[in-house]
N, C-alpha and C positions, 0 to 999 in steps of 0.2 A: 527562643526569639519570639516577639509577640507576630501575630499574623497579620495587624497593621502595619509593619514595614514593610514585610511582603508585599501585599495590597499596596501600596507606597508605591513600590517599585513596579509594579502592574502598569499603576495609574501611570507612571512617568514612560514607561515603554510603552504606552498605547498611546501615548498622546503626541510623539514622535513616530516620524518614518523614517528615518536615516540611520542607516545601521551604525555610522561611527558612534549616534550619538544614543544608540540601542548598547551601543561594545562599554560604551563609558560605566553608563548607569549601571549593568550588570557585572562589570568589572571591582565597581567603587564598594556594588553588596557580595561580592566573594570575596574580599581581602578584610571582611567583616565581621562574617558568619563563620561560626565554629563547625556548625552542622551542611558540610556542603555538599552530603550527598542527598540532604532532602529537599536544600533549594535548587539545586540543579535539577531533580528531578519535577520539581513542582514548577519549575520555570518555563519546561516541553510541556505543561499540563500535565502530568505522570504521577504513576508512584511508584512504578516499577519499570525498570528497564524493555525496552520495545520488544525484546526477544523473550522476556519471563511469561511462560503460558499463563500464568494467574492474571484472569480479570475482574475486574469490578461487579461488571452483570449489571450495569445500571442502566435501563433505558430512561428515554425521555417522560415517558408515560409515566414511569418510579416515581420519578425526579419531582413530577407534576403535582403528583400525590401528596409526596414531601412537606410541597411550597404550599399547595392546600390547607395543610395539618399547621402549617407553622403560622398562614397568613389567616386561616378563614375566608380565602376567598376562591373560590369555585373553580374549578380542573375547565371548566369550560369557558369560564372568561379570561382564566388563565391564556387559556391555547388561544384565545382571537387576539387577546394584546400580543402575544407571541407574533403572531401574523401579522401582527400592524407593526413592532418595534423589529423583526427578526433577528429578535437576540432574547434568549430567556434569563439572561444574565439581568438584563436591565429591568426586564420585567420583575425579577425578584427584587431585586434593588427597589423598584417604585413602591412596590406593595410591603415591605418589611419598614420603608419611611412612612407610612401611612398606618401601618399597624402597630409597630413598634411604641413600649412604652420604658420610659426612662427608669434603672433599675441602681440604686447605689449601688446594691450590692452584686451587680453582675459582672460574674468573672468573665478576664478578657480571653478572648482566645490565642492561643498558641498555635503556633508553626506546626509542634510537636503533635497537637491534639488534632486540627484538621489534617494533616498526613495522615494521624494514628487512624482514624475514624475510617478516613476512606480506602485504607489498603486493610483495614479486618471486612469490609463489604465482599474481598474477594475468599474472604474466610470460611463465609456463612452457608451452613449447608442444613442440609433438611428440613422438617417441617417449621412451617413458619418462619421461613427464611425471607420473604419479601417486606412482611411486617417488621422485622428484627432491621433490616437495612435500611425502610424508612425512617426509622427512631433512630440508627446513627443518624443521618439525613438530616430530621428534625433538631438533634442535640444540637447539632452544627450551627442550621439555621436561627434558632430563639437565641443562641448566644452571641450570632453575627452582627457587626455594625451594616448598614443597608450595604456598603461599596464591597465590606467585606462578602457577602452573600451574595454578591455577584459573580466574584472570582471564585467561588467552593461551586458554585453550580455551573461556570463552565469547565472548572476542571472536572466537575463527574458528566457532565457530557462531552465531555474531550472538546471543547470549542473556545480554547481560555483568549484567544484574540488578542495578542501581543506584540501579534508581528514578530517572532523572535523563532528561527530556523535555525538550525544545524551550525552553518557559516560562524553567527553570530552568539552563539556559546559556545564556540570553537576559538573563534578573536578576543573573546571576554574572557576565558581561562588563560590565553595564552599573555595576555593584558595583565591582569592581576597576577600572574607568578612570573612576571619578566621571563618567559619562553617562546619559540618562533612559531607561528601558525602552523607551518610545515610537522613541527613536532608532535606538535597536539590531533594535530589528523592524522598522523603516522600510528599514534596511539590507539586510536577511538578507533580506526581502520581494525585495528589487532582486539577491541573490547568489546566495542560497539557497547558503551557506556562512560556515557562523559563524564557521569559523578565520580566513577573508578580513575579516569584521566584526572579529573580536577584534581582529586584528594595526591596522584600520584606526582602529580604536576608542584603542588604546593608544597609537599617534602622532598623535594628535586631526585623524585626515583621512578620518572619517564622511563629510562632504559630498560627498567626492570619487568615493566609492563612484555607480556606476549599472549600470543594465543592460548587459546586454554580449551581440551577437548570438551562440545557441553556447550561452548558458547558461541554463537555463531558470527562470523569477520561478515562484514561487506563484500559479496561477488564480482568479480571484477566482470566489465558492460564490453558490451562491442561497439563502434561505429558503423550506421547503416552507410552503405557506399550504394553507385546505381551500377558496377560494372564491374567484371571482371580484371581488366587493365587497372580501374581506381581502386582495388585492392590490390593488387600485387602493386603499386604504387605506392602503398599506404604500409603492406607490412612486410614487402622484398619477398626475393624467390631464393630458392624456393620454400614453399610454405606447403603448412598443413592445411588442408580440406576437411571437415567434418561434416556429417548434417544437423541441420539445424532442425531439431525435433519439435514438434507443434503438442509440447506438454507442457509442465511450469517449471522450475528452475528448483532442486533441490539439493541442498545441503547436509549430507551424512556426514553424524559426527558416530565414531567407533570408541569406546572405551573401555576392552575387556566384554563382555556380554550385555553392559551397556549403551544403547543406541539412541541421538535424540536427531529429529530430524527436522530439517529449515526451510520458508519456503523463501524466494528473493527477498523478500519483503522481511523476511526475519522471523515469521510466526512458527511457532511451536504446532506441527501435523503430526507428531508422533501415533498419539493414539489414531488418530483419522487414518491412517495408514500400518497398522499392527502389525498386519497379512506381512510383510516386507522385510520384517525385523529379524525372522528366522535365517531369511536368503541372505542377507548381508552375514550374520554371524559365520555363517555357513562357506559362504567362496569370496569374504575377504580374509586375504592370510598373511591379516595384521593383527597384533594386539590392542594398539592405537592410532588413528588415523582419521583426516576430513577430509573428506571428497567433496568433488562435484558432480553435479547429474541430474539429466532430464527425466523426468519423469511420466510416463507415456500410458496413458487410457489404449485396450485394445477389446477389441471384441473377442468374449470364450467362445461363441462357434467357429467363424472366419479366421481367428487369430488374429485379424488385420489390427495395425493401427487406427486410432480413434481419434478426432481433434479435441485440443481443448477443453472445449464446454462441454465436454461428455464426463470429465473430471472434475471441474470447475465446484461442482457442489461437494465434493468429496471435500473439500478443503476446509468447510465450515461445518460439514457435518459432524453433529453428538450424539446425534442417537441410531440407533439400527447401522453401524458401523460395518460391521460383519457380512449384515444382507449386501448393501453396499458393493464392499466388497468383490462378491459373488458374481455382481451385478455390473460391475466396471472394473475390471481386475486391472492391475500395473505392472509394469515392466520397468525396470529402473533401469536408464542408458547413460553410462561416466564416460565422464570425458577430461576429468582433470584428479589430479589429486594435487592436495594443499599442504596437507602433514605428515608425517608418518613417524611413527613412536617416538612422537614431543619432538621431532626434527623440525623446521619450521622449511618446507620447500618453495617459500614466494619468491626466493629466488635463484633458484633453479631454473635454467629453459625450460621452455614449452616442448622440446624435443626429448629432451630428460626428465622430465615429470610424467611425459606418455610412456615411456620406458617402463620408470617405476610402477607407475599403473597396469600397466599389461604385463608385469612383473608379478604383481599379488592379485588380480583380480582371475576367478576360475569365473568364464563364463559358460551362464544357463540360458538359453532362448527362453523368450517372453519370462522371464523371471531377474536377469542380472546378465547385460552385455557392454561393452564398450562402445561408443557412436562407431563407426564405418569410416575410415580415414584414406585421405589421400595427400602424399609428397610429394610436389612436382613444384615446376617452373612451366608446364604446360598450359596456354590459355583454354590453348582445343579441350586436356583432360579434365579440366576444372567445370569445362562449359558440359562435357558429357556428362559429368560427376553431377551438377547442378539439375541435369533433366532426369537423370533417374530418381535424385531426392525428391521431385516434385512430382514426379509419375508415381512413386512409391507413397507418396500423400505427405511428405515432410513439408516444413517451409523455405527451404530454402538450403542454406551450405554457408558454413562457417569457414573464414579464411585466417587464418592466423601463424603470426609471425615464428617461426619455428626456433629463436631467440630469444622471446619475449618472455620478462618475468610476469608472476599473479601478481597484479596490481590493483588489491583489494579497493572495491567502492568509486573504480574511476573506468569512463568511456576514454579506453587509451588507442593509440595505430596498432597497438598487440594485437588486436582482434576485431574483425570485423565483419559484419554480414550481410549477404544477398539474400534478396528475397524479391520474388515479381511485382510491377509495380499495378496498383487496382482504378479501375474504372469508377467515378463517382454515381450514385444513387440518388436520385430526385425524391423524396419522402417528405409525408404530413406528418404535423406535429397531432396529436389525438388528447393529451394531457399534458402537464408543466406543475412545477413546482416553486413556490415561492421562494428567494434566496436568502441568507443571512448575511450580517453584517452591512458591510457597504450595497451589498446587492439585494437589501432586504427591503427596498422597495419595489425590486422586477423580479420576474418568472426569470430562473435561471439552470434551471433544468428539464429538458423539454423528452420524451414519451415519443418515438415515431414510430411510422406502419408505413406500410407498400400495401398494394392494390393487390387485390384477386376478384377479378370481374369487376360488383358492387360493392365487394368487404373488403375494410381494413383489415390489415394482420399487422399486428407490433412485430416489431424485431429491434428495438432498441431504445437506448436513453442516451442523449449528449448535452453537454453544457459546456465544450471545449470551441474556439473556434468563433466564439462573439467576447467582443470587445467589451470595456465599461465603459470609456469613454473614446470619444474623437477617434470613430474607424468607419468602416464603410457599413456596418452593420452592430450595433450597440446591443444589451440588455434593455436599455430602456426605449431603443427604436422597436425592438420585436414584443418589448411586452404591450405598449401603444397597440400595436399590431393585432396582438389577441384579447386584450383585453376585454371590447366589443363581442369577442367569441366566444365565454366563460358562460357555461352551460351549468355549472357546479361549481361549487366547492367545501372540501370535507378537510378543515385540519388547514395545514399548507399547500394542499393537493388539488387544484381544478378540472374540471375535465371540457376538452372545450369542440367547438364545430369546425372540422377537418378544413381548413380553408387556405392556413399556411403552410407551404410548400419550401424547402429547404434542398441545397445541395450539399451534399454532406460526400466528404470523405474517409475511408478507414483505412485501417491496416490489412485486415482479413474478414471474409465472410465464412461464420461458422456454425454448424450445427450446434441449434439450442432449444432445449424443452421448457423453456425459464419463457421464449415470447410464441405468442401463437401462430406469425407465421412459418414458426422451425426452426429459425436464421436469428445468430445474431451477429451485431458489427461486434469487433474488437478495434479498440481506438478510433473510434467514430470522432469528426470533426465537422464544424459546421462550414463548408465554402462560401457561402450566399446564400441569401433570400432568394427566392424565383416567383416576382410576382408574373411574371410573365405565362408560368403556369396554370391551367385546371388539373379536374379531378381526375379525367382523362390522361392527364400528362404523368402521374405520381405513378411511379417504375412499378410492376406488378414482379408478381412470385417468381412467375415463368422468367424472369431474367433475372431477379436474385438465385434462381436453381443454376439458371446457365452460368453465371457469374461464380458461383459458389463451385460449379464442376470443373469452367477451366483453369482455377486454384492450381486441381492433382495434376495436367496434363503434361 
């Protein structure tokens, strides 16, 4: 298939916002294409499924390089039009119509060729590897029509701006092979790969699809409830209590002495986490099986539990692995199991699945335990259960329906969780970043700090919480705002004169080495502007500490 139909169909889904009329067009080019595991893929922007650890490796700065080489025109005017258009799609577009000369004999580009191009960049290793991925880059480019070199360069920097989400190649497969929505998510819930759906969708062998050890389902989510009474409301008594561990969310998959491991999000941490591969072989006394399980930073002196962002960087880390390691060790805490030898247990009880689980799992302290459970119908025991979890440094306690099946990739009344509710934080903005696409006119992610005496100290970044248009607080109200205050700027990046003051709310205040005042927000949201504030007013350390202590209490 040439890559101008593609591109065809880009242009036609970006030029719309209504999903029906998103479902149509994408619908019309799968009952089409013969190849539909690669427009599918290239439709999410991809080229490989979200859970395959192989990546591209491409930054922006590559990229920049690339469009240099292919346009002749300078990595540094490059980056200002970027700033001015906030899209480098367009910007390559603009400069490949102005450079470009008309060639008879140039071959058109293929589907086949820009897939092929940018899934061997995640090939390329050793010397001379960054050279070698800009000449794919280039191939690409010189052979692009301008529209077409728009869409190759947001697909290598994953920004392809379609409009086109999960929902809606979910109702487009389901669209082009006369199947129900429900099925096609039933599917992709079991694949977590829509091309695999499509293709199975299209020779009517849905059913056939299951789990496969190796590849990772969708986690099933809780609903945040504010009460005790509103969960046992939500999933009946009596129910199971567990705690709610302040780690990330991992996915063990078992298969014979091979182990791959998931994070919510789908990412491949195997190697990130090696240390751990031994203790699973070891006291799970399965063959094949997927778990679930928090996974929990603690201190090697104190043994104690650790929060979050003391792990947080383990998850991206490549190199010095091992020091690492050493340096943050883990404890993996299960709390569910999903399979066991190719059995498929999503549905199974929630009371029979923890059976099973405490049936093959041997636990080791600070190395491989099950969460701390509790069954009752009691408000009192659940509300005790709650204060120890949070005195012991947890976040909270899981409530769940002791009937309910795993209900992969969906916020169901199966499960649900408490957690304390947080005091908002008055903070200056200190830096901002300019936005893209529709928001590539305003600063839309903004750099805050809290006081200590005279100094700022950062403890975070948000762009959640301001509106675009028609709210009480816009992108283009606060960038007005600061823009009189832009002391700098490098790239996209400004830095500007401490003057705005925001109310910001989060989920948790958490030990971090990433901002310099120690702290940072998790799920930071913007409340309000505060002009009614000074400098004096912007919340200091000394009550992000107090704030951050009565968390454990």
């Amino acid at each position: 298939m040439k890559y101008s139909i593609l591109t065809k169909t880009y242009q036609e889904l970006e030029a719309t916002t209504k999903r029906l009329e998103k479902t149509e067009i994408i619908s019309e080019l799968l009952k089409k294409t013969k190849d539909l595991e690669k427009v599918i893929y290239l439709l999410q922007g991809k080229v490989f499924p979200k859970w395959d650890e192989r990546k591209t490796g491409i930054s922006s700065r590559l990229v920049l390089k690339a469009i240099n080489s292919a346009t002749g025109v300078s990595t540094n005017n490059l980056e200002k039009e970027w700033v001015k258009k906030g899209d480098l799609g367009i910007v390559v577009e603009e400069q490949i119509k102005k450079s470009k000369q008309t060639s008879l004999f140039k071959t058109k580009l293929t589907m086949d060729k820009v897939f092929d191009n940018i899934q061997k960049l995640a090939e390329l290793e050793g010397k001379g590897t960054v050279t070698k991925k800009i000449q794919h880059i280039i191939e690409l480019l010189t052979s692009a029509e301008p529209e077409e070199a728009k869409y190759i360069v947001r697909t290598l920097i994953e920004d392809l701006r379609i409009g086109v989400k999960g929902g809606v190649i979910k109702d487009s497969i389901a669209k082009a092979f006369s199947k129900e929505s429900k099925e096609i998510e039933v599917a992709y819930n079991l694949t977590n790969d829509f091309a695999e759906v499509a293709i199975a969708a299209k020779d009517n062998k849905l059913k056939s699809l299951k789990m496969k050890t190796g590849k990772p389902i969708n986690p099933m989510l809780a609903i945040r409830v504010e009460s005790i009474k509103e969960a046992f409301k939500a999933v009946g008594t009596p129910a199971l209590v567990d705690q709610k561990l302040d780690g990330f969310r991992l996915q063990i998959h078992k298969k014979g002495d091979e182990i791959t491991l998931f994070t919510r999000r789908l990412e491949n941490v195997t190697k990130q986490f090696e240390e751990i591969l031994p203790t699973i072989r070891e006291n799970i006394k399965l063959t094949e099986c997927i778990l679930d399980s928090e996974l929990v930073g603690y201190d090697p002196k104190t043994k104690k539990h650790l929060p979050f962002q003391t792990i947080s960087q383990r998850i991206r880390r490549k190199y010095d692995i091992e020091k690492s390691a050493e340096e943050t060790p883990v404890e993996i805490n299960l709390f569910d199991i999903i399979s066991k030898d190719k059995e498929s247990l999503l549905t199974m009880s929630q009371k029979e699945r923890r059976k099973v689980l405490e049936k093959v799992t041997k636990e080791e302290t600070r190395k491989i335990v099950i969460t701390k459970k509790l069954i009752t119908d009691s408000e009192k025991e659940v509300e005790q259960f709650y204060k120890k979890s949070l005195k012991d440094g947890h976040e909270g306690v899981m409530i769940k329906s002791i009937e309910s099946e795993y209900v992969p990739g969906r916020r169901v009344g199966g499960w649900v969780k408490l957690k304390p509710t947080k005091e908002n934080l008055d903070l200056v903005i200190l830096e901002a970043g300019w936005g893209e696409g529709k928001r590539s006119n305003w600063l839309a992610s903004f750099t805050l700090a809290c006081r200590d005496k005279n100094n700022l100290l950062t403890i975070g970044k948000v762009g959640t919480g301001v509106a675009e248009k028609e709210a009480e607080l816009t992108f283009e109200m606060l960038t007005n705002e600061l823009k009189p205050l832009i002391i700098e700027q490098k790239g996209k990046q400004v830095t500007l004169k401490p003057r705005i003051i925001l109310e910001i709310g989060y989920e948790e205040i958490q030990r971090s080495p990433t901002y310099k005042s120690g702290f940072a927000l998790r799920f930071p949201k913007v409340i309000r502007l505060r002009k009614d504030l000074g400098f004096e007013d912007i919340d200091n350390l000394e009550r992000v500490k107090k704030l951050h202590k009565s968390q454990i209490k």
